[in-house]
N, C-alpha and C positions, 0 to 999 in steps of 0.2 A: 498488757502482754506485749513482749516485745517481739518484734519480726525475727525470721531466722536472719542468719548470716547470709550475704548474696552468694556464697560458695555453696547453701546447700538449694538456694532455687532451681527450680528444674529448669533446666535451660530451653526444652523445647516448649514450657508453656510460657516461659516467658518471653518469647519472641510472637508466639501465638497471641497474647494479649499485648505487645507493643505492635503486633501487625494489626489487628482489629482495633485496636483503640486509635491509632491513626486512620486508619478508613472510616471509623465513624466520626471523626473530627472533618476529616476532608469533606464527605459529605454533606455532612452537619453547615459547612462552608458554603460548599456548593448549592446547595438548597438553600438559603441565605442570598446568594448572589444571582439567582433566576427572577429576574425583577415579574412585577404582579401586575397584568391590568387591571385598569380601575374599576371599581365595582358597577357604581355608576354610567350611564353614555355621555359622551361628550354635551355640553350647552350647545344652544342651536347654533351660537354664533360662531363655534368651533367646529361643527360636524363636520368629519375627514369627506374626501371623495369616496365613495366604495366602488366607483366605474375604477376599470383598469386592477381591478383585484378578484380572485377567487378563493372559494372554502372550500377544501376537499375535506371531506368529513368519512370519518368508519361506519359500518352500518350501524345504526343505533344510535347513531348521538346527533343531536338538533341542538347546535347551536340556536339561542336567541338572539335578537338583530342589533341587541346594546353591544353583547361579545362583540359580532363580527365589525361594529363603527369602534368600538375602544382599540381593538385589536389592526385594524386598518387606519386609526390615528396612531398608534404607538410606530407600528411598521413604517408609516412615512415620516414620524417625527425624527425616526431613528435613522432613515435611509437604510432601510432592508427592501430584502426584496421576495425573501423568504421567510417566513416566521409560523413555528411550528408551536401548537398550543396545548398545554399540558391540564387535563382536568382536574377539577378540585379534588375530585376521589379518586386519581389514577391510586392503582392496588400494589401496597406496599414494597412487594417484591419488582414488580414492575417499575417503580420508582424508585429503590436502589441499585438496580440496571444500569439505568440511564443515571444515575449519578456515577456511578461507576467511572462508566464509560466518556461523560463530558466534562471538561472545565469549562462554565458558563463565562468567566471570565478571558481565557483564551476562544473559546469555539470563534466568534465570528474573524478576527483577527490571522487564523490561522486557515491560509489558503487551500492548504494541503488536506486539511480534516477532514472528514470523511462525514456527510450530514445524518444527524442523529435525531431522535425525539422518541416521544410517544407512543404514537402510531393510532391518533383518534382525530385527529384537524391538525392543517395544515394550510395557514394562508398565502397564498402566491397570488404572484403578479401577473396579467395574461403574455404579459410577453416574455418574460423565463419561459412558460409554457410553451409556448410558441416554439420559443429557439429547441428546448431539448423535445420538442416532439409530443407531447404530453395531451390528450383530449381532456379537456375536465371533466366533461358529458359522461353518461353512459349509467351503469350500476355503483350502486355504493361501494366503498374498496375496505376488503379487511385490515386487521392491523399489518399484519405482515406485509401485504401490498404496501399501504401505507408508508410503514419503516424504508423497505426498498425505497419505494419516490423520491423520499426526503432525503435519503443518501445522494440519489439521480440530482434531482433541483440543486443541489448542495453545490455541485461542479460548475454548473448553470448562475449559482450567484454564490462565488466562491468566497467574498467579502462581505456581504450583504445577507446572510442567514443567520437569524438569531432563537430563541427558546422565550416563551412565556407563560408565564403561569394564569390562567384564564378561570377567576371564581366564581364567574356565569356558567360553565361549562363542566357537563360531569359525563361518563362514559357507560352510564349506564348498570353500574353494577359488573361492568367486566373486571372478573378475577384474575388472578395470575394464570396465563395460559400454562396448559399441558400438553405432554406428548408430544404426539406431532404438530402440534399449532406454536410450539416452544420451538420445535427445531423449527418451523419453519422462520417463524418470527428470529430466533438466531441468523439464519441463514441469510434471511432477507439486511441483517447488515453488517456481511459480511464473516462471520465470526462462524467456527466449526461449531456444530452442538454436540456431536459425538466426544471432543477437547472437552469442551467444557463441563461435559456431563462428568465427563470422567473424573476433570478436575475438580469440582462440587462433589461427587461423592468419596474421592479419596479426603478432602478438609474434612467432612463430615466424620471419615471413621477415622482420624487423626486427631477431632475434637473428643469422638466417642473414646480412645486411648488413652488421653490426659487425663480427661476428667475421673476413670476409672483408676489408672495410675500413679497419678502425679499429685493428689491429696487434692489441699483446697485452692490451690492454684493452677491445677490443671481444670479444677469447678470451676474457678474465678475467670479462662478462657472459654466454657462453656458457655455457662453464665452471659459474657459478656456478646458472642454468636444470638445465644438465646433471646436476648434485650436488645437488638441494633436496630430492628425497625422503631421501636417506641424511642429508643433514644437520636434518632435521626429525625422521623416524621414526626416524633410526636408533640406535645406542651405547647404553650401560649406564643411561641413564635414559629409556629410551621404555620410554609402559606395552603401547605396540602394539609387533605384532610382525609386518609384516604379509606375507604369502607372498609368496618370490623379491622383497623387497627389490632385494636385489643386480640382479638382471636387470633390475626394474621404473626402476633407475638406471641401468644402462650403456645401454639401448635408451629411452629418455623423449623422446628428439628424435622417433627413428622414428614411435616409439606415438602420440606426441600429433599429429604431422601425422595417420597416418592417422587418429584418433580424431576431427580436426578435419575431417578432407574426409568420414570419413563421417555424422556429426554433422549437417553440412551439406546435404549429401543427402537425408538421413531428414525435414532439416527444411523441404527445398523439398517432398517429396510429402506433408506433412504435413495429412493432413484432419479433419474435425472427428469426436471420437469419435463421438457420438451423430449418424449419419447423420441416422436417423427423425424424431427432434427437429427437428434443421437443416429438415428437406422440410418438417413440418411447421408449422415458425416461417417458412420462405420463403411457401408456401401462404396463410398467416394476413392476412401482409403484400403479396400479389398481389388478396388481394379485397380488404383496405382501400384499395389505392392504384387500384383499376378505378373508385372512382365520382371519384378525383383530390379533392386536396386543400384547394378552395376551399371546404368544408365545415368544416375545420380550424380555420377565421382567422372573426374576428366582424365586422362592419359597423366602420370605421374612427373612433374617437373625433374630434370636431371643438374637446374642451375638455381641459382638463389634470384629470387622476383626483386631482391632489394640494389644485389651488389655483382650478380651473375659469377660468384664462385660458384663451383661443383664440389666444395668441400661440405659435405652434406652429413649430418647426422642425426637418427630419430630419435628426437623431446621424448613424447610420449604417443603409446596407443590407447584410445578408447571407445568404447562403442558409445551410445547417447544414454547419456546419463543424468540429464536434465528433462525427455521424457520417455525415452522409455522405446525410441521406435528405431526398426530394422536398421542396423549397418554400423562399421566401424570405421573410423577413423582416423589418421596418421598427423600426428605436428613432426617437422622436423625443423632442427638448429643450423645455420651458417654457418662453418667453422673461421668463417674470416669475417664477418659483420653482428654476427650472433642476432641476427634476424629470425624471427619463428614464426613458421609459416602452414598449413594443412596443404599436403604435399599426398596422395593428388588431392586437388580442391573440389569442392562443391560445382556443379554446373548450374546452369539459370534455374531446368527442375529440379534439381537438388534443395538449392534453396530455398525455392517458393514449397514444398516437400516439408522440407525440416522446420522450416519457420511456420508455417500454419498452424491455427489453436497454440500457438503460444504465445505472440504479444494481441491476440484477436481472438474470436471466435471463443472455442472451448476454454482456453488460458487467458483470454482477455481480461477477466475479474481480479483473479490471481495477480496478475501483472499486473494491472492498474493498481492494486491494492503493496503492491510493495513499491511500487514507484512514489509511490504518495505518504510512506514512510522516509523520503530520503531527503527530508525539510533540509537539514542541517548541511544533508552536502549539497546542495542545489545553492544554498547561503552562500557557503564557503568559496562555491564556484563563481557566482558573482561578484562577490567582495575582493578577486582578486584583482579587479578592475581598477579599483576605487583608485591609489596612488597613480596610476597611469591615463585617465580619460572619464569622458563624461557623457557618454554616446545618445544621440537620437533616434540610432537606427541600429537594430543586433538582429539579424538570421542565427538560427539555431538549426544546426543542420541533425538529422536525426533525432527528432522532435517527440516521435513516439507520437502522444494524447499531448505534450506540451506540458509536461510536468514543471521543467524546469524554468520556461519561461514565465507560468504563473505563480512561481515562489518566488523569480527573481525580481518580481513587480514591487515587493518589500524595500529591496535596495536600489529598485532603479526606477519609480516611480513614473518620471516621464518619459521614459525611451519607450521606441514600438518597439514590440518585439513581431519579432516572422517566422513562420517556422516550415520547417520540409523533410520531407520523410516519405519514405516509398510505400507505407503503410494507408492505408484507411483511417487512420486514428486523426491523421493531421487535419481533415476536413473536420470531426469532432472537434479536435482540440479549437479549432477556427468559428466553431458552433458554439460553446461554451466562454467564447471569451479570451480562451487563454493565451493566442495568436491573434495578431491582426487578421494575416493574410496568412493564407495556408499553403504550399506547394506540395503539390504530390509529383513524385516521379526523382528522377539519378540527379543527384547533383550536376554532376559533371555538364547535364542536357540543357542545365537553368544559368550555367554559367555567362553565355554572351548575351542574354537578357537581363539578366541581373548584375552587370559588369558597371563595377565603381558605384555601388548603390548604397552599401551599407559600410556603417562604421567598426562595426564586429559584427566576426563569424564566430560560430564555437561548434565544436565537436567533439560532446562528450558521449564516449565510450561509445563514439562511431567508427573510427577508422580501422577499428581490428575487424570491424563488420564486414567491408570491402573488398570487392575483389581487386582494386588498383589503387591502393592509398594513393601512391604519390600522384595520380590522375587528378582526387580530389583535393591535394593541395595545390594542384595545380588550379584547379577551378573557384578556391579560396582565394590565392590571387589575383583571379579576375574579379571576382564579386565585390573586393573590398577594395573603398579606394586609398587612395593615396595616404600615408598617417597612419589607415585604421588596425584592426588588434586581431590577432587570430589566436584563439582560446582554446586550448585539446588537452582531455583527458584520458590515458591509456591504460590497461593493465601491464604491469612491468614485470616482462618474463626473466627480469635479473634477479625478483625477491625470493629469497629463502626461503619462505612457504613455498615455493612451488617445486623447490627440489626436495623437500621436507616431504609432503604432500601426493608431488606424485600424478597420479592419474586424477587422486581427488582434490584436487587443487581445482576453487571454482574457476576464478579464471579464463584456466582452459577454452570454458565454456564451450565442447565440442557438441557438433557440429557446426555452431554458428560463425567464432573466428575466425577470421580468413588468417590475418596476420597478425602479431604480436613485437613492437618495436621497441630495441633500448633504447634509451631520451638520447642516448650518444648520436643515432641513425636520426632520430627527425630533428636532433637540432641542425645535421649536417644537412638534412635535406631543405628544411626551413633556411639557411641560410642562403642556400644554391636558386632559390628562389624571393630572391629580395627581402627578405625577412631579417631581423632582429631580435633574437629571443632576450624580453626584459625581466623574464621572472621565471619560476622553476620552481614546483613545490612539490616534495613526496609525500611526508610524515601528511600534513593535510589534509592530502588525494586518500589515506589511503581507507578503503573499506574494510569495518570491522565484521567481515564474514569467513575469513578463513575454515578455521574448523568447523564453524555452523553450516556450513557449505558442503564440506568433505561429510560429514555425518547424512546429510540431506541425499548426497550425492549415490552415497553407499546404500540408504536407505533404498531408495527409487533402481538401485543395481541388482538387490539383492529379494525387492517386492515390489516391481513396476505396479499403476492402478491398474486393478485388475478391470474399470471400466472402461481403461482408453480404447478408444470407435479403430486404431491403427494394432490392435493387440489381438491373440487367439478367440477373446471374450469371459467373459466373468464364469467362471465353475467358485463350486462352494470349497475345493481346496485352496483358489485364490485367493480370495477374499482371505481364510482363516488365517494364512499366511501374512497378508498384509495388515492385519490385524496386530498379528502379534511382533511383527516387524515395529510396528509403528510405537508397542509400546514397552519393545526393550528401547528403542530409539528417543523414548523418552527423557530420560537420564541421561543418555546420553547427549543431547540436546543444550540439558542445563548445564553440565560440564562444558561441554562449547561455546556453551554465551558466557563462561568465567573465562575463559582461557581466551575469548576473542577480545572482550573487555581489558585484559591484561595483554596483550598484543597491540593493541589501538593505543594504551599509554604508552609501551616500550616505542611503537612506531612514530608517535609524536616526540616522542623527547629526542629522536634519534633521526629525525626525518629520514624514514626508512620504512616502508610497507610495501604494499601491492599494487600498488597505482603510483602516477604521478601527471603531475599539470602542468603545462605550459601553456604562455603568455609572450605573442612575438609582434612586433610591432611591423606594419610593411612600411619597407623604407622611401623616402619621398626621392624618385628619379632624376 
């Protein structure tokens, strides 16, 4: 019998069965490359040290003492320092998760990644513990718990975390979690379960549509949903093994709606763990907002902070649109330097106001979790070095958690990096690894103690933060000495998107900008202070968030969270509202990520986007 024509295949089941048959190949892969400890324990004359190592284990499972010496011989032979162990029975859907979610062949390699596993044993070393705070002692920890940690330790040994397959070790007969034990266990690394449920049950009635509509090809994508665990986990070369296989594939339709609708459930009554905290961060923010926010904002500049024209005129207005909290805000344009600037600016409580719970606290997760997506431009940011110098010593000023210095460890292997930032994060980042030395507190303060110390400084997507840019180039100057490189990434308020765009131009980023500079203004400033700009890059710089940003932006305008502790408080009309907010926004979303995706080519071929980077060399006196 001969196949139809490709003209009359359905087209949406054949992307359905080349999207599932590649993810069961990937996996198929992936599971494949999770190397096995040995069944056996080491010979005497090999037995590993087991001082200097601990087993956090889920309740339930007892490891035997062959695992814990095989598994603390593998972890030293390998030089980990974390290594999370996967049981022979972990439960099928449970271990397509986590395939999912890891490539075993990138995870340890990739600084940035976010630590993954299990969530039944996890062997650490006592001094990761040590560093990120951790007691091993105490009560047995669920899986959720568990998930969490391994993400935490992940940070703590960001090179050094690896995944293995342990055929001593089984969990006990634990099933695929439900309900709420699902959201949380989502929750715990990182990932919305309310998203995902959603997104697991619309595949499911998309599969249930094909298969009913689209003959035996839209069966053949069913079908193919239907059989993924046996054909991933199962036959003569899987190193898992995992309980009722068989069942866990004949009922996978049933299991996963329900597991999806209660998923779902768990995650509309979802509240914040830490009630007391919540009351008390709402409390905190009920008496800052009682005297109202015009204490906030300073008396309204009548000249330009860059070039002291009074030809003034206002960019944009907006209120915060990043979370959601009391007051609005003014940029205004240069008419002679085209400077852009929030006119009147932020005061000291203004600042500390607007920025709390967003790179810390309530939004510290949040943040951490998109900063740690930005592998590629954190690369790009380093590698502009490379043609120009070979440093021993680079300060990162606005360091944040030190993102950037622990990806640029890839391309600069033996430089220290240092980092400073007015945040709390930077003593973390200094905990973890990913700074030598940590400085807290203003630039400008660390200048004559840190004067001709380092060979690079960098300042990405610091100085629009500022209340007195050219203060802190001023104090780059001093910090670095004679030769060395000063590195600054800015958003560029000459790109297109942001007259395009508008209010929702992220950018903007109000309330936090102070100032917004055209490379025209800092190369003249960088010059006026001994500097030599050696490189210049836009197309590069530039972030592919535009429209993803404006959607998000609009989003959070139009259905702030109805639980932020700084807001009226949660009623059941808000909530429904953000609810449905969220999933017209949906679509919208994906349209955004084509259209940004298509903006990032146009921006590279054209060296042309929303950012740009420069590279200025201080010249030798």
């Amino acid at each position: 019998m001969t196949p139809p024509p490709l003209s009359r295949v359905p087209w949406t089941s054949a992307l359905l069965l080349a999207a599932l048959g590649a993810g069961t190949v990937r996996a198929r892969r992936r599971l494949r490359a999770i190397p096995v400890l040995p069944v056996t324990p080491p010979s005497a004359a090999g037995v590993p040290r087991a001082a200097g190592w601990r087993l956090l284990t889920a309740r339930g499972v007892e490891p035997d003492p062959a695992t814990f010496l095989a598994a603390c011989a593998y972890a030293e032979g390998e030089g980990l320092r974390v290594l999370d162990l996967l049981p022979v029975d972990l439960a099928a859907e449970r271990a397509l998760g986590l395939l999912r979610l890891v490539d075993p062949v990138r995870y340890r390699q990739d600084r940035l990644g976010e630590g993954r596993g299990a969530g039944f044993a996890v062997l650490v070393t006592e001094e990761v513990l040590a560093r990120a705070g951790v007691d091993p002692g105490g009560p047995r920890r669920d899986p959720a718990e568990l998930l969490a940690l391994t993400r935490r330790l992940k940070e703590y040994a960001a090179d050094a975390t690896g995944l293995a397959i342990a055929p001593g070790l089984r969990c006990g007969g634990a099933g695929e979690p439900g309900g709420p034990t699902r959201a949380a266990e989502l929750r715990a690394q990182g990932l919305p379960p309310g998203a995902l449920a959603a997104a697991q049950l619309g595949g499911l009635a998309l599969l249930a549509g094909v298969a009913v509509r689209q003959g035996r090809w839209g069966a053949a994508a069913a079908g193919l949903y239907w059989l993924q665990p046996y054909l991933v986990l199962g036959g003569p070369g899987s190193a898992l093994r995992p309980a009722g296989l068989g069942r866990a594939t004949a009922a996978r339709p049933v299991r996963s709606l329900g597991a999806g609708l209660r998923t779902a459930a768990a995650a509309g009554r979802d509240t914040p763990a830490d009630g007391a905290a919540e009351a008390a961060r709402a409390a905190a923010y009920r008496e800052d907002l009682a005297a109202g926010t015009g204490r906030f904002l300073e008396p309204r500049r009548t000249a330009c902070p860059w070039c002291g024209s009074g030809r003034l005129t206002v960019q944009v207005q907006v209120p915060d649109l990043l979370q959601g909290k009391p007051g609005r805000f003014t940029l205004e344009r240069c008419g002679e330097c085209r400077h852009v600037f929030q006119n009147p600016r932020l005061t000291a409580e203004g600042l500390e106001f607007y920025y709390r719970d967003f790179y810390d606290g309530r939004g510290g997760e949040g943040a951490g979790t998109v900063f740690g997506r930005l592998g590629a431009a954190y690369r790009g940011r380093a590698e502009m070095l490379l043609p120009h110098a070979d440093p021993a010593s680079w300060l990162d000023v606005g360091t944040g958690h030190g993102h950037f210095c622990n990806a640029a460890r890839d391309v600069w292997p033996r430089t220290r990096f240092d980092g400073l930032d007015m945040g709390d994060g930077v003593r973390e980042a200094e905990r973890r690894g990913w700074v030598e030395t940590g400085y807290l507190g203003q630039f400008p303060e660390f200048a004559a103690k840190l004067a001709g110390q380092y060979e690079v400084v960098s300042m990405y997507h610091y100085l629009e933060h500022t209340r007195e840019p050219l203060a802190e180039l001023d104090a780059a100057a001093t910090v670095l000495a004679p030769g060395g490189f000063l590195a600054i990434e800015l958003p560029d308020p000459q790109s297109r998107m942001a007259r395009l765009l508008g209010p929702l131009w992220l950018p903007w980023f109000q309330p936090q900008h102070q100032h917004l500079m055209p490379a025209a203004n800092l190369r003249e400033a960088l010059a006026d202070r001994g500097f030599t700009v050696v490189a210049e890059e836009h197309g590069p710089a530039h972030q592919g968030n535009d429209f993803f940003g404006a959607v998000a932006l609009a989003a959070t305008r139009l259905a702030p969270d109805p639980d932020r502790p700084w807001g009226p408080g949660p009623t059941p009309r808000a909530r429904l509202l953000a609810h449905a907010v969220r999933g017209v926004a949906l679509p919208c979303f994906a349209a955004a990520a084509v259209l940004d995706t298509l903006r990032t080519v146009a921006a590279r071929r054209t060296d042309g986007g929303n950012a740009y980077r420069m590279l200025a060399r201080k010249d030798t006196p």
